[in-house]
MITORDO-696557 format. One record per residue (C-alpha): y, z, x. Coordinates in steps of 0.2 Angstrom, whole numbers. Layout:
N
[[Y; Z; X]]
...
***
This chain:
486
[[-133; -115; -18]]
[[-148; -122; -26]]
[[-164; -110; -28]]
[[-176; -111; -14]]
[[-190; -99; -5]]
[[-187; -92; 10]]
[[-204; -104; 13]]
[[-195; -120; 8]]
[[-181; -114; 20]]
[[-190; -113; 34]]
[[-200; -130; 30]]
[[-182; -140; 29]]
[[-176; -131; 43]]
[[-191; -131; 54]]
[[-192; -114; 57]]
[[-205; -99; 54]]
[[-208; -84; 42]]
[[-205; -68; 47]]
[[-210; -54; 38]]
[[-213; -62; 22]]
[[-223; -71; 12]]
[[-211; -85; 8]]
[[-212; -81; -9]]
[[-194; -71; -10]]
[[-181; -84; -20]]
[[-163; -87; -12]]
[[-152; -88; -27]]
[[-133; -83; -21]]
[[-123; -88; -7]]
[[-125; -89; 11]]
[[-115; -74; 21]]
[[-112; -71; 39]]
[[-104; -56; 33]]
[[-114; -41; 25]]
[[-101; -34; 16]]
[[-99; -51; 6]]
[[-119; -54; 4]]
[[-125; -52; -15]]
[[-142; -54; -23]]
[[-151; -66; -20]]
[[-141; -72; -6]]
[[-146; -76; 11]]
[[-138; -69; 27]]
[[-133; -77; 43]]
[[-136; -68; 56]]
[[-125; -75; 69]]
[[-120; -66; 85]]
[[-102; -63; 89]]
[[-93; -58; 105]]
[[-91; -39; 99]]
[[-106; -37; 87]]
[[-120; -46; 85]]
[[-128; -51; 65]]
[[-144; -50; 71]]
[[-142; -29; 70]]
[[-136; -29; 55]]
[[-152; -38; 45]]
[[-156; -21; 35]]
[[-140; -19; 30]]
[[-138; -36; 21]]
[[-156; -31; 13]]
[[-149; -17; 6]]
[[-137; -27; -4]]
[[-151; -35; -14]]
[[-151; -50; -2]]
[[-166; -62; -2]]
[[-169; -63; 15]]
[[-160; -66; 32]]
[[-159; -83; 42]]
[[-162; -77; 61]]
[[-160; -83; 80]]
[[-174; -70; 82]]
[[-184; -57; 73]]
[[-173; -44; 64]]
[[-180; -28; 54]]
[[-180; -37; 37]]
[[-189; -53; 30]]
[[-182; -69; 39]]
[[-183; -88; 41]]
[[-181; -89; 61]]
[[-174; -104; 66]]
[[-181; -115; 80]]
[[-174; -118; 97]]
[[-158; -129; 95]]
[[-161; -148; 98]]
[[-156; -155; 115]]
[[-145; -169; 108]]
[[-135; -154; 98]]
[[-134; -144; 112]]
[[-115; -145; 115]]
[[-110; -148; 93]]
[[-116; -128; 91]]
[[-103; -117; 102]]
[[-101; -100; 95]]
[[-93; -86; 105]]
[[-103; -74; 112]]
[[-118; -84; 108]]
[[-126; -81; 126]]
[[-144; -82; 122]]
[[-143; -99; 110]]
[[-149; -90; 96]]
[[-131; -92; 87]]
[[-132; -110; 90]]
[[-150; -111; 84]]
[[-145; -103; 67]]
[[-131; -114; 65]]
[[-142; -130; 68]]
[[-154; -121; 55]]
[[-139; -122; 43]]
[[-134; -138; 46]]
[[-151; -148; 41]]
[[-150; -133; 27]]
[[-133; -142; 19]]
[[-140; -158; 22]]
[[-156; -154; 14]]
[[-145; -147; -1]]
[[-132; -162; -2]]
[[-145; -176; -2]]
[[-154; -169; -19]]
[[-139; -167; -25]]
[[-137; -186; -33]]
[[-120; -183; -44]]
[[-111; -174; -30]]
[[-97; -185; -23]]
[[-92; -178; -4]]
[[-74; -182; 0]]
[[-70; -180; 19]]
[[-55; -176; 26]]
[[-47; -176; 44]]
[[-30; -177; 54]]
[[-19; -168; 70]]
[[-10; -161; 55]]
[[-10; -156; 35]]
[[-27; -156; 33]]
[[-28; -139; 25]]
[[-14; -144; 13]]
[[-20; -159; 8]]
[[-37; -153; 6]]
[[-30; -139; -6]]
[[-23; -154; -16]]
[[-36; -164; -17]]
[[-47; -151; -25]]
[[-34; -147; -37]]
[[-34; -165; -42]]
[[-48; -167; -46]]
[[-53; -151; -53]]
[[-51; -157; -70]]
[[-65; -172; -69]]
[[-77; -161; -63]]
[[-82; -144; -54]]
[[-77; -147; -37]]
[[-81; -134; -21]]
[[-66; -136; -6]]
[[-67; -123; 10]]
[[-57; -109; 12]]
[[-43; -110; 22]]
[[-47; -120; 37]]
[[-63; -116; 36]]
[[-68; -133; 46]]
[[-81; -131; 59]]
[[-99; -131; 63]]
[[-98; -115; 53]]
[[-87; -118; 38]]
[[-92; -136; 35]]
[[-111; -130; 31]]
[[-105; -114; 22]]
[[-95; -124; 11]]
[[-107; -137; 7]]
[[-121; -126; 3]]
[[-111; -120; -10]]
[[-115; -135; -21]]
[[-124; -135; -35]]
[[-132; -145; -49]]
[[-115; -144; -57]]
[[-102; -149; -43]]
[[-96; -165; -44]]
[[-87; -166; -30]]
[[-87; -157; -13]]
[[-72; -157; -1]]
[[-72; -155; 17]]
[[-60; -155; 29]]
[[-66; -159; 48]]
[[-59; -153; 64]]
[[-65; -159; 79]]
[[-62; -154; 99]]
[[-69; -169; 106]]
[[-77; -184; 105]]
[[-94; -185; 94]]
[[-88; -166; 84]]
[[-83; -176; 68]]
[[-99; -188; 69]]
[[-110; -172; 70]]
[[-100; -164; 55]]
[[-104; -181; 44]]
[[-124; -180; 47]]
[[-122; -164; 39]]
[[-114; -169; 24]]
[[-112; -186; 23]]
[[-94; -191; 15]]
[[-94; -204; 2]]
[[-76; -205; 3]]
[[-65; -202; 21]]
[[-49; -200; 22]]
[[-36; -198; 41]]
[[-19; -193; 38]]
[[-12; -193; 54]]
[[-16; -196; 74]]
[[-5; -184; 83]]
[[-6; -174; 100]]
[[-17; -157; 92]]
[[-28; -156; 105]]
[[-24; -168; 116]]
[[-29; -157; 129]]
[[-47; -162; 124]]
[[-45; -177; 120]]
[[-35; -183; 134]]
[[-23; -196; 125]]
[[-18; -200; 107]]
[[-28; -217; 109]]
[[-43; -204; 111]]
[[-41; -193; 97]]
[[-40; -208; 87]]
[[-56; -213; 92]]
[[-63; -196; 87]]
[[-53; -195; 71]]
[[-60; -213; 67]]
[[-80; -207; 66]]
[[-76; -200; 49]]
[[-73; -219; 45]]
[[-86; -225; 53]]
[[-99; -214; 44]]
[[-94; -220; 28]]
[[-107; -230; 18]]
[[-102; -248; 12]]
[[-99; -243; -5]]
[[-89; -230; 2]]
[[-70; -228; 2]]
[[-58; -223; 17]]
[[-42; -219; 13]]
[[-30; -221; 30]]
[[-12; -220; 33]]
[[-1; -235; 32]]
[[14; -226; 42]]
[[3; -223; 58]]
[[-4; -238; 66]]
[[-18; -228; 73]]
[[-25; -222; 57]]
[[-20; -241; 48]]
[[-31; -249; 63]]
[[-44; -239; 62]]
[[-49; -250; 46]]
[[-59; -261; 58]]
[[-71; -248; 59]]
[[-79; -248; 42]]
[[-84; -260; 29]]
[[-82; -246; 17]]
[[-69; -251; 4]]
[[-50; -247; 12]]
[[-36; -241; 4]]
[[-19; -239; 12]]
[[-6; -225; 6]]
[[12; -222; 13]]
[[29; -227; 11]]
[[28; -245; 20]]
[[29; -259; 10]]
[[9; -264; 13]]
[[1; -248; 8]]
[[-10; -249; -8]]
[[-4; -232; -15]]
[[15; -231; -11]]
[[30; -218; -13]]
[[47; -223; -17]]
[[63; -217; -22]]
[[61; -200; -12]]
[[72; -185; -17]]
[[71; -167; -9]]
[[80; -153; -19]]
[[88; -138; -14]]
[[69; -132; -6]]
[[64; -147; 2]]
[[49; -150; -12]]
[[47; -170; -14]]
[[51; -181; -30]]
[[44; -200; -29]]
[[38; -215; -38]]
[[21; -215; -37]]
[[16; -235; -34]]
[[-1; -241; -37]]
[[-10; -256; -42]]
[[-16; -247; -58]]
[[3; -241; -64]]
[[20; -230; -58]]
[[21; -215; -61]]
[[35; -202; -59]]
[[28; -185; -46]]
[[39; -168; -45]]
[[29; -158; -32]]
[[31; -139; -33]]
[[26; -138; -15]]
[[38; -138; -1]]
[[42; -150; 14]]
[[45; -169; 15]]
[[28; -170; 24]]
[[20; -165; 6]]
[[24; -185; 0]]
[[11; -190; 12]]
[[-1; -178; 7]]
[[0; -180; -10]]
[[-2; -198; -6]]
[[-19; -195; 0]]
[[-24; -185; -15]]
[[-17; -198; -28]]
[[-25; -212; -19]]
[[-44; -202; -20]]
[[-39; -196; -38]]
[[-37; -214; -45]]
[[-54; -220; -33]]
[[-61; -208; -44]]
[[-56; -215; -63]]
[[-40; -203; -65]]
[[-25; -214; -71]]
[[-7; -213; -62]]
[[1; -204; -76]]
[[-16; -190; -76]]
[[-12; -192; -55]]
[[5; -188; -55]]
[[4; -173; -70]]
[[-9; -163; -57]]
[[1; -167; -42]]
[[16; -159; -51]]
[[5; -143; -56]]
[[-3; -140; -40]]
[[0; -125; -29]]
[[0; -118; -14]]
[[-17; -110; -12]]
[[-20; -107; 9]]
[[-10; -94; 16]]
[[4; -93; 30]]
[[8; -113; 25]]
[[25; -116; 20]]
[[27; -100; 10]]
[[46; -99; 6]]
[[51; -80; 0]]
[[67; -75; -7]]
[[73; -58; -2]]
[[81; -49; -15]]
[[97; -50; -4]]
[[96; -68; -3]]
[[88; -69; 14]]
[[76; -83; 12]]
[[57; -83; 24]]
[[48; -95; 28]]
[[30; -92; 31]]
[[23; -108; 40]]
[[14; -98; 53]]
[[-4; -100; 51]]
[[-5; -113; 65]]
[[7; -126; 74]]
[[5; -142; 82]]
[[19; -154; 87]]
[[17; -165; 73]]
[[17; -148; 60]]
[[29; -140; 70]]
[[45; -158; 68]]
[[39; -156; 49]]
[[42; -137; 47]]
[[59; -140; 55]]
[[66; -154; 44]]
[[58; -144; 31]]
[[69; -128; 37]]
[[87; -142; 40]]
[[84; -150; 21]]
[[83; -129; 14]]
[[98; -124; 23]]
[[108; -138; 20]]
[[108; -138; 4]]
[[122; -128; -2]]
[[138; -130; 3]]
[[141; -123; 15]]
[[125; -122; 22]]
[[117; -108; 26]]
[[113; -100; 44]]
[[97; -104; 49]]
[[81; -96; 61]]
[[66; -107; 69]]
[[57; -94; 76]]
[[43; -102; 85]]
[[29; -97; 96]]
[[16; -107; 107]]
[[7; -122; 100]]
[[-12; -120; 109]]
[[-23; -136; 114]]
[[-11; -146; 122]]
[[-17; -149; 138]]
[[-7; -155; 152]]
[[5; -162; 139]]
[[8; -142; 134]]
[[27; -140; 145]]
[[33; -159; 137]]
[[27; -157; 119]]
[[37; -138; 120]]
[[50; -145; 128]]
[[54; -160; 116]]
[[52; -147; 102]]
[[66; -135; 109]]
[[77; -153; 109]]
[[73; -155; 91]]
[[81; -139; 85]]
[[97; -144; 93]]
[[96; -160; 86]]
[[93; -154; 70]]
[[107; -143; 72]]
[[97; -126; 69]]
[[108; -111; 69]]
[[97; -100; 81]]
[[80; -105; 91]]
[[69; -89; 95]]
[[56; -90; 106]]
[[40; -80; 106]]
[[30; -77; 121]]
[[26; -84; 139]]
[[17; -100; 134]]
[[33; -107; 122]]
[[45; -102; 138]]
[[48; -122; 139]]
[[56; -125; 120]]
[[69; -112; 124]]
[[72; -123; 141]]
[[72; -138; 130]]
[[85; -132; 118]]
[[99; -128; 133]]
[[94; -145; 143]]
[[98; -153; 126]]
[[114; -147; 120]]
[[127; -134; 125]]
[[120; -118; 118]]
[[125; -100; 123]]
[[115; -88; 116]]
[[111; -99; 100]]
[[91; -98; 110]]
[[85; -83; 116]]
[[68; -78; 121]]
[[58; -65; 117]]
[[39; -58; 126]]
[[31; -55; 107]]
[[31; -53; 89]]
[[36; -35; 88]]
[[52; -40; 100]]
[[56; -54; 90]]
[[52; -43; 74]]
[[67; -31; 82]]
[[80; -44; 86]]
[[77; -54; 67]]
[[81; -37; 59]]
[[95; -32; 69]]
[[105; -49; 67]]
[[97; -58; 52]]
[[109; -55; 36]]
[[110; -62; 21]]
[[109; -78; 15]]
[[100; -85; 33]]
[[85; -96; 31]]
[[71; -89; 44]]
[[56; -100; 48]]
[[42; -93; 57]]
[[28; -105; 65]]
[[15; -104; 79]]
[[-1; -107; 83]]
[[-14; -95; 72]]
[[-20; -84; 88]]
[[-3; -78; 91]]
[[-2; -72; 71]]
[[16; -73; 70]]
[[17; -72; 53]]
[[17; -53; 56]]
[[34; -57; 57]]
[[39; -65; 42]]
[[29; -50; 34]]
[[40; -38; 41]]
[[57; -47; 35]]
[[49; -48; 19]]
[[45; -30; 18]]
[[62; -24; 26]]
[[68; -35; 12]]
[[60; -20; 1]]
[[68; -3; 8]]
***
């Protein structure tokens, strides 16, 4: 972050001194967490629904911090935020936050990263929103553009109320580019992430059924999805999908410049000539206006072409040139964990590691992803979906289960395992679609399914492990890989 007083923070945030003089210089990061506070930084203290940041304000001063940001006054020198604003009462919603301090320190670090990116006049904010691959293409956006210029991207899916103004902040005078990736559970959460960093460039992959349940229809996560266009200044740029008529109409909303990217014929910045090897990672011609170019991409799954898309198409916006585009593309890796990490086992039993979370849209991906890997040698090898609930789905949860289950059959999967109460509908799905015996089975939870997989798993299989991130499934694929070991 750039340097400011504690006195300066509380003027941009509206807040008051506590403690101090003002005079003390914040010079480091921003933490909510104690142990990851340095000198100079400035601690969040944010209440949780086991333990509560406000008790640990001497703590973080002990670690050469520069003061504490505060819902309320601690035992060390603070900025203490002011009551959350009515219009924002429902954009700040933090667990455990029963007294509306949390939300009041979040508000606080919102008009903090706003202060921040506004003074900031070389800093290009990229934003980035979709039901699915975000995080993916977030990761290859950044490592894109790396070489241009110093560039910040979240952690992770670091993506909310919290992660989007932690992220900013940790611009400076060098960054050149700041990437953020939006997430949203209902309508006006995307519109209240741009205020606080306002994107220059917006890009929407995808409109799927990921939180439908809030959203109430595709048509109205569209709309939510669209307010990342919609923010966008005229000399801006959004970057929409082609391939989904719901993302390609929401150029309508903007009279930033529009650039299309997919495999249909009308998109600006198109793939052609797709190959998948023998690990589902994507060759293409790269089509633009500007040149072809040839891409080999080291990461895995067809649904990386449109990814990388999105990254080429911000790349070039950004002075690259298609052969420059198509040489990072090729160098990028995998950087977010638990997303389409493929392990071999030293006996030739191959994991897949795609279980950081699962929507419908991720989870069809991850499964042709899992078809292409095993059907590539001859004869193909035995293959494992093991799949557990996908959360947020609303009354749509039973059919968007169900239809998955039909897809494994379809796919011709070898053997459908199903974790947990909530999923109980794919494994109906699976027998309602085809004549399976025991080629489905259904377990209560990850250390059952952990116990089935390394009683029948042998060598050569191809296992992939998905769910929605609460569940943490990808205990599972860690204990195939470590049996792998003994």
């Amino acid at each position: 972050m750039i340097a400011l007083t504690l006195a300066e923070i509380a003027e941009i945030v509206g807040g008051r001194l506590h403690a101090t003089d003002g005079s003390p210089v914040v010079t480091g990061s921003i933490e909510f967490d104690t142990r990851k506070v340095a000198e100079g930084g400035l601690f969040l203290a944010l209440p949780g629904e086991r333990v509560d940041g406000h008790d640990f304000a001497a703590q973080a001063m002990a670690s050469a911090a520069a003061g504490v940001l505060a819902g309320r006054e601690v035992d060390a020198p603070a900025v203490i935020a002011p009551p959350v604003q009515a219009k924002h009462a429902n954009a700040y919603v933090l667990a455990g936050d029963k007294t509306g301090e949390g939300a009041a320190v979040l508000e606080a670090l919102a008009k903090l990263a706003r202060h921040v990116t506004d003074r900031l006049k070389d800093l290009t904010i990229i934003g980035i929103t979709g039901s699915a691959g975000k995080t993916s293409t977030k990761d290859l956006i950044a490592q894109v553009l790396s070489p241009t210029g110093e560039t910040i991207a979240p952690p992770g899916s670091f993506n909310n109320e919290l992660g989007h103004p932690w992220t900013a902040l940790r611009a400076t005078e060098d960054t050149r580019f700041l990437v953020l990736e939006l997430s949203a559970r209902g309508i006006g959460h995307i519109a209240n992430l741009t205020e606080i960093a306002p994107p220059k460039i917006g890009a929407v992959l995808n409109v799927g059924t990921a939180h439908v349940g809030e959203f109430g229809s595709r048509e109205g996560i569209a709309q939510g999805k669209g307010e990342l266009i919609e923010s966008l200044p005229e000399d801006g740029v959004a970057i929409l999908n082609a391939d989904d008529q719901l993302v390609a109409g929401m150029a309508s909303r903007t009279k930033a410049k529009v650039v299309l990217v997919g495999e249909s014929s009308n998109a600006d910045v198109r793939a052609e000539n797709i190959e998948l090897d023998e690990q589902a990672r994507a060759s293409f011609t790269l089509k633009t206006a500007q040149g072809d170019a040839q891409v080999k991409l080291s990461l895995n799954g067809p649904h990386q072409v449109g990814n990388a898309l999105v990254a080429a198409a911000i790349a070039l916006e950004l002075g690259a040139t298609p052969a420059e585009v198509a040489q990072r593309l090729g160098a990028a890796e995998r950087v977010s964990a638990h997303r389409m990490v493929i392990t071999d086992r030293a006996d030739g039993l191959t994991v897949i590691d795609d279980a950081y979370n699962a929507n419908p849209d991720s989870v069809r991906a991850a499964l042709k992803a899992l078809a292409t890997i095993s059907r590539a040698t001859t004869p193909a090898r035995r293959s494992w979906a093991v799949l557990g609930p996908m959360a947020e789905l609303g009354d749509d949860a039973v059919r968007e289960h169900d239809e998955i289950g039909r897809l494994v059959v379809r796919l011709d999967i070898s053997k459908l395992v199903v974790v947990g109460e909530a999923a109980r509908a794919m494994h109906q799905g699976a027998h309602l679609e085809g004549s399976w015996g025991d080629e489905s089975v259904r377990v209560p939870d990850a250390d059952a399914a952990i116990a089935l997989l390394q009683g029948e798993v042998r060598p050569g299989d191809v296992v992939l492990v998905k769910a929605s991130n609460a569940y943490r499934l990808w205990r599972i694929a860690e204990a195939l890989l470590e049996a792998g070991t003994k």
